[in-house]
C-alpha positions in Angstrom: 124.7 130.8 116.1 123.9 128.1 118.5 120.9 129.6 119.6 119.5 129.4 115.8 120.9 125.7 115.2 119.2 125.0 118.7 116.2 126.3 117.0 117.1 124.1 114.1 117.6 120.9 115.5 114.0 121.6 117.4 111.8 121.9 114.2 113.9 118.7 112.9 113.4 116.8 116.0 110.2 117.3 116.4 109.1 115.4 113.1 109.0 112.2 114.8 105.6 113.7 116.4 104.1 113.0 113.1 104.2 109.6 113.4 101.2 109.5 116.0 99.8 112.1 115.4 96.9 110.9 113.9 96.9 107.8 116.0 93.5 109.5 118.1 92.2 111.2 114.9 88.4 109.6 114.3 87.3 108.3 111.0 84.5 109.8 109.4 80.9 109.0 111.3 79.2 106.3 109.7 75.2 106.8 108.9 73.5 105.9 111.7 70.5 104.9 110.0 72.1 102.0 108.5 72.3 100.1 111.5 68.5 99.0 111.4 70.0 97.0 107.8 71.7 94.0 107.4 75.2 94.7 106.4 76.0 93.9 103.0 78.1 90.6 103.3 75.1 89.2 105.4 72.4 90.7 102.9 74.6 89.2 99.7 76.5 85.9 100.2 78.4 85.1 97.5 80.0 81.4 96.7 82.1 80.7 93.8 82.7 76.9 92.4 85.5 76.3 89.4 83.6 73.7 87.5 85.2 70.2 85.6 84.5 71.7 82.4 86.3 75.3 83.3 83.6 77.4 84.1 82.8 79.2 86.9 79.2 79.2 88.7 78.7 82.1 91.1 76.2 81.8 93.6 74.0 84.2 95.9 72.3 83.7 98.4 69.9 86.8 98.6 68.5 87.5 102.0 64.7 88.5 102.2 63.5 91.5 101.2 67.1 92.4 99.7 67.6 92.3 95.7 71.1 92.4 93.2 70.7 94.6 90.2 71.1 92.6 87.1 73.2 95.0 84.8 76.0 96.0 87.9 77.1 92.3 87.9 80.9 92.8 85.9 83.2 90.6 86.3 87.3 90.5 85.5 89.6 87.7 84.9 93.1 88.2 84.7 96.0 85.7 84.6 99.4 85.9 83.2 98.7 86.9 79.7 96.6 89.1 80.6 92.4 89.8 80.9 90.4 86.8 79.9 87.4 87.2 78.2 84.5 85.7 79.4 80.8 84.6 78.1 78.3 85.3 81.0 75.2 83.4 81.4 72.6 85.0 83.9 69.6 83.7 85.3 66.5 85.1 84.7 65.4 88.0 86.7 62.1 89.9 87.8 61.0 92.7 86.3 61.4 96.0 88.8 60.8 99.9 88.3 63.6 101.0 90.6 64.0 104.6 92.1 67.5 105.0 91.0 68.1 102.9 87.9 64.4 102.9 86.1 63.4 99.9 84.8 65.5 96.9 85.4 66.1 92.9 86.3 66.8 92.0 89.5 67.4 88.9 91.7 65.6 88.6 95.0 66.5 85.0 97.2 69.4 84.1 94.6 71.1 84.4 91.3 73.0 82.0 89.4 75.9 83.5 87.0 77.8 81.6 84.7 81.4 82.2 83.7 83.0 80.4 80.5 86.3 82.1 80.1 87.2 82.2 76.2 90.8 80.0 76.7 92.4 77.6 78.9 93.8 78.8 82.2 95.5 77.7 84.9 95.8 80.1 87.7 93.9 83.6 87.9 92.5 86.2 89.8 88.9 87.5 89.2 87.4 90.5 90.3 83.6 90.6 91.0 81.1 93.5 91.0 77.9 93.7 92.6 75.1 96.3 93.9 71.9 95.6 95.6 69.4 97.5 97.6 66.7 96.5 100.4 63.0 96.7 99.8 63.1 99.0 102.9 64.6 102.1 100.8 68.6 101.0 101.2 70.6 100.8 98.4 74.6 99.9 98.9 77.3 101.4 97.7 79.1 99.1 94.8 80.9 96.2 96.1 83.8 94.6 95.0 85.1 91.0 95.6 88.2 89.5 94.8 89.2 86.2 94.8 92.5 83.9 93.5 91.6 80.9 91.4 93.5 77.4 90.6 91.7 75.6 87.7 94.1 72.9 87.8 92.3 71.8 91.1 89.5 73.5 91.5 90.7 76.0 94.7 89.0 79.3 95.1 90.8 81.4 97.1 89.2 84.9 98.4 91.1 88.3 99.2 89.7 90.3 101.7 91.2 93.6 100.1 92.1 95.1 96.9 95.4 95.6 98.2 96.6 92.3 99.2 95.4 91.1 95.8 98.7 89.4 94.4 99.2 90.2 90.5 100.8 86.7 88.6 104.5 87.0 88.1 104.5 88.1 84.4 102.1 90.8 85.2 104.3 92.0 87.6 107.2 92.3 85.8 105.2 94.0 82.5 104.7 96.4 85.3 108.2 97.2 86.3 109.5 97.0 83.4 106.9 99.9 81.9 107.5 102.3 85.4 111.4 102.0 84.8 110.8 102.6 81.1 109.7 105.8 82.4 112.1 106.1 85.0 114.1 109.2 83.0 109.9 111.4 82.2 109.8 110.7 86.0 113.3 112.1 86.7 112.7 115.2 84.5 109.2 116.0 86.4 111.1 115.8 89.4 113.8 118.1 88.8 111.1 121.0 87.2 108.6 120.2 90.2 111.7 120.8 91.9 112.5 124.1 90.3 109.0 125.4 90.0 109.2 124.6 94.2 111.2 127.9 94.6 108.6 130.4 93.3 106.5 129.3 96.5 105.8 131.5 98.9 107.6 129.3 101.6 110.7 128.7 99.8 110.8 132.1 98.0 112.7 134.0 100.5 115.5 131.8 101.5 116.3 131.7 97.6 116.3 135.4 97.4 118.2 135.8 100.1 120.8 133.4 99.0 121.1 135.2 95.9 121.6 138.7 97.7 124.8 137.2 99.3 126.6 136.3 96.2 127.1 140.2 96.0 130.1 140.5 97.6 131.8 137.1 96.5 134.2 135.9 94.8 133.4 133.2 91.9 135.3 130.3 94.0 133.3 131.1 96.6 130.3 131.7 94.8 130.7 128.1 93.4 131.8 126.7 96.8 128.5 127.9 98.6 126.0 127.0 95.6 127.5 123.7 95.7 127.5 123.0 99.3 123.8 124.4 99.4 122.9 121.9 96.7 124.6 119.0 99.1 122.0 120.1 101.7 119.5 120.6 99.6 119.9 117.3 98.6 120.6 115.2 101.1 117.8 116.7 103.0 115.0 115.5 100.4 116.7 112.0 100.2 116.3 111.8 104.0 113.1 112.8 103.7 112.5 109.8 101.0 114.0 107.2 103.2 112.1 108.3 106.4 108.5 108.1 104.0 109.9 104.5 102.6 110.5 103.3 106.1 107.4 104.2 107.3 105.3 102.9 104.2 107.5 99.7 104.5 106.4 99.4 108.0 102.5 100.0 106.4 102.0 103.2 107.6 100.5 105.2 104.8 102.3 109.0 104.5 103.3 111.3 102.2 104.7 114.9 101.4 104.2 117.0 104.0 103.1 114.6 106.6 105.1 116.2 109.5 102.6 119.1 108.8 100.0 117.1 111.0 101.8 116.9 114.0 101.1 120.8 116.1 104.3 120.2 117.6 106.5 120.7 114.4 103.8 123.3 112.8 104.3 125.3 116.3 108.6 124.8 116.2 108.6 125.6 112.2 106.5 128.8 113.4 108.8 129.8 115.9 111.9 129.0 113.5 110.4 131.5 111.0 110.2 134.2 114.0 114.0 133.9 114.7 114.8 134.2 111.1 112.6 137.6 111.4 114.4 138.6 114.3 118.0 138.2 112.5 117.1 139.8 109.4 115.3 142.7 111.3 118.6 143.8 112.8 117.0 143.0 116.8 119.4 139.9 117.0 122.1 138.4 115.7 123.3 134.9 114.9 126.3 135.8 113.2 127.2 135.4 109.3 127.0 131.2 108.9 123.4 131.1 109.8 122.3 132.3 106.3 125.3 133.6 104.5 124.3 137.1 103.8 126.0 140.1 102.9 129.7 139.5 103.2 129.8 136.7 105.4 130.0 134.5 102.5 133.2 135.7 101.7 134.0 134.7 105.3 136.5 131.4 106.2 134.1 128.6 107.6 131.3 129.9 106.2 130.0 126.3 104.7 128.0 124.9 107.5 126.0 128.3 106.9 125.2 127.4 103.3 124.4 123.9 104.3 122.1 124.6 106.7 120.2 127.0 104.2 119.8 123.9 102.4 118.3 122.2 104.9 116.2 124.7 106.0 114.8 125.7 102.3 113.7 121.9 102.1 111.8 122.1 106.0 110.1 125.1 104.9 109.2 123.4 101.5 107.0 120.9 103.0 103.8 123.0 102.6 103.9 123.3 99.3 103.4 121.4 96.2 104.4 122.4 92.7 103.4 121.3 89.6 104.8 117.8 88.6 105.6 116.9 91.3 102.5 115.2 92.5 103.3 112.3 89.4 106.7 112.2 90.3 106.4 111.4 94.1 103.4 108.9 93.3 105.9 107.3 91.2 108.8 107.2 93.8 107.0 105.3 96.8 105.5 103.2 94.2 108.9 102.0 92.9 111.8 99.9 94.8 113.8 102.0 97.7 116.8 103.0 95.4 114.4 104.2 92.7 112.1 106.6 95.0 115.7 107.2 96.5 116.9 108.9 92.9 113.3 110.9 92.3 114.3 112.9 95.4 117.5 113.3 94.2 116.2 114.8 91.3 113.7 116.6 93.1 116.4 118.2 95.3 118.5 119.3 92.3 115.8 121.0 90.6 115.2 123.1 93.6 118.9 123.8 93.9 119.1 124.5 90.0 118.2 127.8 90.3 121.1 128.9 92.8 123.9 127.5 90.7 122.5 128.8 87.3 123.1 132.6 89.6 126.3 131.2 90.6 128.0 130.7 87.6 125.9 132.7 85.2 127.4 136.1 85.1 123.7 137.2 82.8 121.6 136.3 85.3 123.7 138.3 88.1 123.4 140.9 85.8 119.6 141.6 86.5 120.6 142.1 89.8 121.0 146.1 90.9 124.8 146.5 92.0 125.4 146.4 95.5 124.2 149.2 98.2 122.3 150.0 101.4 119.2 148.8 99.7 120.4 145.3 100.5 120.1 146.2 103.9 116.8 147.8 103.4 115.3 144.6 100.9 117.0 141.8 103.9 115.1 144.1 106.4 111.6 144.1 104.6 111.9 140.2 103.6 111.6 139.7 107.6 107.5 140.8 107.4 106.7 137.6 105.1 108.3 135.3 107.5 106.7 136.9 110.4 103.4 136.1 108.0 104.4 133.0 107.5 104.5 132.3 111.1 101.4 133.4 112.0 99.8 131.4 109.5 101.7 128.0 111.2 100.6 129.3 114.5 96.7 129.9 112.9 97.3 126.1 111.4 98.4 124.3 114.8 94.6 126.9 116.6 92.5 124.7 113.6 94.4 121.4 114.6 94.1 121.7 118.5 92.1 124.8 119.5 92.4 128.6 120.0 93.9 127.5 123.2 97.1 125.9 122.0 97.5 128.7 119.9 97.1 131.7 122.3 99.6 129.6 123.9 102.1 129.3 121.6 101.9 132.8 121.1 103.0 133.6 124.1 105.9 130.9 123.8 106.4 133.0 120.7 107.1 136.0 123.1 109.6 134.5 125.2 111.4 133.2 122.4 112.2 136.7 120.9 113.0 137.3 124.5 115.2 134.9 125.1 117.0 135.8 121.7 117.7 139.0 122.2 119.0 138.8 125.6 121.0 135.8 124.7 123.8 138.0 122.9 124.1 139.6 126.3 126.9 138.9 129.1 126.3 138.0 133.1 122.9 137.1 134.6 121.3 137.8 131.3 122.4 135.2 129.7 120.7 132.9 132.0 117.6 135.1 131.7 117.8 134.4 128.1 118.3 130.7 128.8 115.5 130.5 131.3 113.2 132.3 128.5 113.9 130.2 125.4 113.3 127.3 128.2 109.8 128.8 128.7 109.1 129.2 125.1 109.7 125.6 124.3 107.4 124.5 127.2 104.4 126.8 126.1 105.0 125.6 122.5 104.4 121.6 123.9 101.4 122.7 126.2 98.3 121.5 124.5 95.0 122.9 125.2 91.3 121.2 125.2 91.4 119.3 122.1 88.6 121.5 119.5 89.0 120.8 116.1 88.0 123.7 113.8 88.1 121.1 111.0 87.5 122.3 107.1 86.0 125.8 106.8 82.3 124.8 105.9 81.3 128.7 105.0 79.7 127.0 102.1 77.1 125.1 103.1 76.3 123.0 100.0 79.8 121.0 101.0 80.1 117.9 102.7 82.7 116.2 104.3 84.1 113.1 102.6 83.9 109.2 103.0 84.2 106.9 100.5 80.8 105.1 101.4 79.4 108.9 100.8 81.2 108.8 97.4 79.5 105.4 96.3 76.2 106.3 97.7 75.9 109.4 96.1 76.9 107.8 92.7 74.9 104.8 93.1 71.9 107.5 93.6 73.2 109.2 89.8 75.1 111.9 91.1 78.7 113.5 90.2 80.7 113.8 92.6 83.7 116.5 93.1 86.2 115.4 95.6 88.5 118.2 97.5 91.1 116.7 99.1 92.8 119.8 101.2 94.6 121.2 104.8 94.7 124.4 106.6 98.2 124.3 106.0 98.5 123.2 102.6 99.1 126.9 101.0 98.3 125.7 97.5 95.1 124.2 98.0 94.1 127.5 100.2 95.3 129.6 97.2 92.9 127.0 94.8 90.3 127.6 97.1 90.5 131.3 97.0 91.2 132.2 93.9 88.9 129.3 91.9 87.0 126.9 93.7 85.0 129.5 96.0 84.1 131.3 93.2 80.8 132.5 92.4 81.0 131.1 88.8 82.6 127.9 90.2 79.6 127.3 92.7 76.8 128.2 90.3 78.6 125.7 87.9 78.5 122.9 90.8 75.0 123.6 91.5 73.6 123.7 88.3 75.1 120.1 87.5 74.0 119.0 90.3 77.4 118.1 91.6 78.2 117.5 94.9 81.2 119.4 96.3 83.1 116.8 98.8 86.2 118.0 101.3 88.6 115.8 102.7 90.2 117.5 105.5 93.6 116.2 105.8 94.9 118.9 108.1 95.7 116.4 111.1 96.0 112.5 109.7 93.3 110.3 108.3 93.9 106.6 107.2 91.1 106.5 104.8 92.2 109.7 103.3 95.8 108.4 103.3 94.7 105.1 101.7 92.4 107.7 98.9 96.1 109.5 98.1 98.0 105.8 97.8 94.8 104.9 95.4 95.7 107.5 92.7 99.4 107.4 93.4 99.4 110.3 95.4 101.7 111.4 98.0 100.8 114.7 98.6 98.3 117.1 98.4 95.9 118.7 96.6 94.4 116.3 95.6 91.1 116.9 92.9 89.1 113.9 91.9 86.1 114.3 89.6 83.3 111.3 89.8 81.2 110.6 87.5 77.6 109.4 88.5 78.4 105.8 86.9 80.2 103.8 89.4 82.3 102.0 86.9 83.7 105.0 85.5 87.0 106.4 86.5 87.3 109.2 88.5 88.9 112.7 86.4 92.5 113.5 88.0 92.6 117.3 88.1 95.9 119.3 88.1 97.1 120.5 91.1 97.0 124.2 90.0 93.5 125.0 89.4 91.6 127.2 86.8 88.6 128.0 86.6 88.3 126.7 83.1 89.6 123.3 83.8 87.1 122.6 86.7 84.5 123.9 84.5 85.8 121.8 81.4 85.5 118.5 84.3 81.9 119.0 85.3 80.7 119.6 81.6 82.6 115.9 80.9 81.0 114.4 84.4 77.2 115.8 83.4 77.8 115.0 80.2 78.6 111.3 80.9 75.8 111.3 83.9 73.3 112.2 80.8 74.6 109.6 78.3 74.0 106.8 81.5 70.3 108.2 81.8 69.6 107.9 78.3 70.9 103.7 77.9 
């Protein structure tokens, strides 16, 4: 028993490697070939002037040989009512046949625009749009400027950053009141994301084992340990809420499954699964609390046992995402502390729903074959999927660090079991034991040379994501598809296997001329990070769907793929893409 709490505390520990664990990670390599180009705040200066009679004159000064596109100026002014209309006077333009856009007006040296907003206002902010190219063969990515505005005295104020734009107070509170109008759709997602969570392949066998132990129990303590498991359950994914609110508070951007990054918790979660093997394999033995099966639930003082299940169903949870619960954890870190706080409540209950529906629901007991040595023989067999499991942590921590790390984690994997089943021994072997789980946690910290396997590019027609890669492919009329995925993310590998790599799927992306984009966020990226937090995400997969127009939204696809839903998102994208060529 304290040999698997030992275990226990290790994988929980360890979680605070996360936080800096993507401290050395290196953003995506910029083109190179851009450097001989002016960036494009030197290229396109823009000033902007509140006028005495409440326009708005915004000024360019082009530099040479660089040009604005006439039809991607757009412009939006909001205040505390809401968007202003505005009447928009341009100056006149030169004719140009452009590569990417056809025929069109642009503005070479400087451009002129106009703003008349269609009421009075006092304070605002405005949003600007712009794209220009260089005679040289450049063409930049949209860009978008944001600025504050005072009419009452003429201040224009700009904002470096989308984010740190300030919405006016009654804006803001439209806002809240809306996302807490939908506080109780959010707390229902939760509970059935929750639910759904336990038909996962990582949380899948502590349920089933859980339910094999009511067998032998009585209805009190059937209800006493469903209960307490719930409290763990619960408690756990509330903890996990605070420690993701703590850090976003102190800007770091995370979400679910972000202690998935750091090797050093993949590696202890790996070796946790491998002493929950061992037990249930008969080769060791931690005693009745650590799970509660068989008839140690019947047992006095079994409680900690159940607890501790709970804990451990939500640590092994953190792989996997089910459906509904990607909207319902955007919505929680998007909300104030004691709402995100209540989502993972829920979240928590719906994965302990299940449990307590078997534990006071005679009929569903019922569907369980009566008791007998095949209990022994179904705990015995449920030991080969964690030892599966494992292996796959262990081949997730080789694509983070290396083969290196791995091999030697293996063999920290070795001593472990070692160490295990000695431990139950008396005299000198107890401090062989000792000596050996000492060993295993050393090996599982070494680190070897730092080789990145990075996303499995066995299709060659993918690319690795950036967001200037997004616009510039756009801005050059192409769809983009957007995977946003990890090595130990199991339902994007099973969307990857089962629809995405496809032979229909990539015929269908290379026939629309869609480009197939993968944002590896196996160890930590801020720019990927910052991608999730932009389509109130906090967790992955992740499935965006561009269309070639850069003002168009991006298509939000579910998190469990078909094949005729990513099929049904690149007819809309091509079909859009054909309706721009034809205006």
């Amino acid at each position: 028993m304290r040999a698997a709490l030992a275990i226990l505390a290790l994988t929980l520990a360890t979680t605070n490697l996360a936080l800096g664990a993507g401290n050395n990670t290196p953003s995506p390599a910029k083109d190179v070939s851009q450097q001989q180009f002016l960036p494009v705040e030197e290229a396109f200066q823009l000033d902007i002037e509140s006028l005495d009679n409440g326009e708005l004159k915004l000024y360019w000064t082009i530099a040479e040989a660089y040009y604005l596109y006439q039809h991607r100026f757009k412009f939006i002014l909001e205040d505390d009512d809401g968007t202003v209309e505005l009447a928009v006077r341009l100056p006149d333009g030169l004719a140009k046949t452009d590569e990417f856009f056809g025929d069109v007006v642009v503005h070479y040296r400087e451009a002129d625009v106009r703003l008349t907003p269609s009421r009075a206002v006092d304070q605002a902010s405005l949003q600007v749009t712009s794209q220009g190219c260089a005679d040289a063969g450049l063409c930049f990515p949209p860009r978008k400027q944001y600025f504050t505005l005072d009419f009452s005295n003429g201040v224009v104020t700009p904002i470096e950053a989308p984010a740190s734009r300030g919405k006016p107070a009654k804006a803001v509170a439209r806002q809240m009141a809306a996302d807490l109008s939908s506080l109780p759709y959010m707390l229902l997602l939760a509970f059935l994301g929750g639910a759904i969570l336990n038909l996962m392949p990582c949380v899948f066998p502590i349920l089933s084992l859980k339910v094999l132990s009511f067998a032998n129990g009585t209805d009190h303590d059937r209800h006493l340990h469903s209960w307490v498991y719930t409290l763990g359950v619960v408690l756990s994914f509330v903890l996990v809420a605070a420690v993701l609110i703590v850090l976003q508070q102190a800007g770091r951007a995370v979400g679910w499954g972000f202690q998935l990054q750091s090797p050093g918790f993949v590696i202890a979660l790996a070796y946790l699964f491998v002493a929950m093997g061992l037990s249930l394999s008969g080769l060791i033995e931690f005693g009745s609390n650590l799970m509660n099966l068989g008839s140690g639930l019947a047992n006095r003082g079994g409680t900690s046992g159940s607890f501790f299940t709970g804990v451990l169903a939500v640590v092994v949870a953190s792989p996997c995402t089910a459906p509904l619960m990607g909207t319902a954890l955007g919505f929680a870190v998007s909300q104030p502390p004691l709402v995100g706080l209540l989502v993972f409540a829920a979240l928590g209950a719906g994965m302990a729903a299940p449990l307590l529906l078997f534990s006071y629901s005679g009929a569903a007991r019922a569907l369980m074959p009566k008791p007998g040595p095949w209990m022994e023989k179904l705990k015995q067999f449920l030991a080969f999927p964690l030892y599966a499991t494992a292996v796959w942590l262990l081949w997730v921590a080789g694509r983070q660090t290396g083969v290196d790390t791995m091999a030697l984690a293996l063999a920290g994997a070795v001593m472990l079991a070692l160490g295990l089943w000695l431990f139950g021994q008396q005299g000198w072997r107890r401090g062989v034991a000792l000596a050996c789980l000492a060993l295993a946690v050393g090996l599982g910290s070494m680190r070897g040379p730092d080789v990145n396997m990075g996303v499995d590019s066995s299709v060659s027609d993918k690319v690795t994501w950036s967001d200037h890669g997004v616009e510039t492919l756009r801005s050059e009329g192409k769809p983009v598809f957007v995977d946003v995925t990890a090595d130990w993310c199991i339902t994007c590998k099973a969307n990857q296997a089962t629809v995405l790599s496809t032979n229909a799927l990539t015929e269908a992306f290379n026939n629309s001329g869609v480009v197939y984009m993968i944002a590896d966020w196996t160890n930590y990226d801020p720019d990927i990070a910052k991608l999730l937090e932009r389509h109130g995400r906090t967790g992955i997969p992740l499935y965006l769907m561009y269309p070639a127009d850069t003002d168009a939204e991006p298509l939000i696809l579910p998190q469990l793929l078909t094949r005729g839903v990513v099929l049904d998102a690149i007819s809309a994208v091509s079909n859009h893409t054909a309706l721009v060529s034809a205006n």
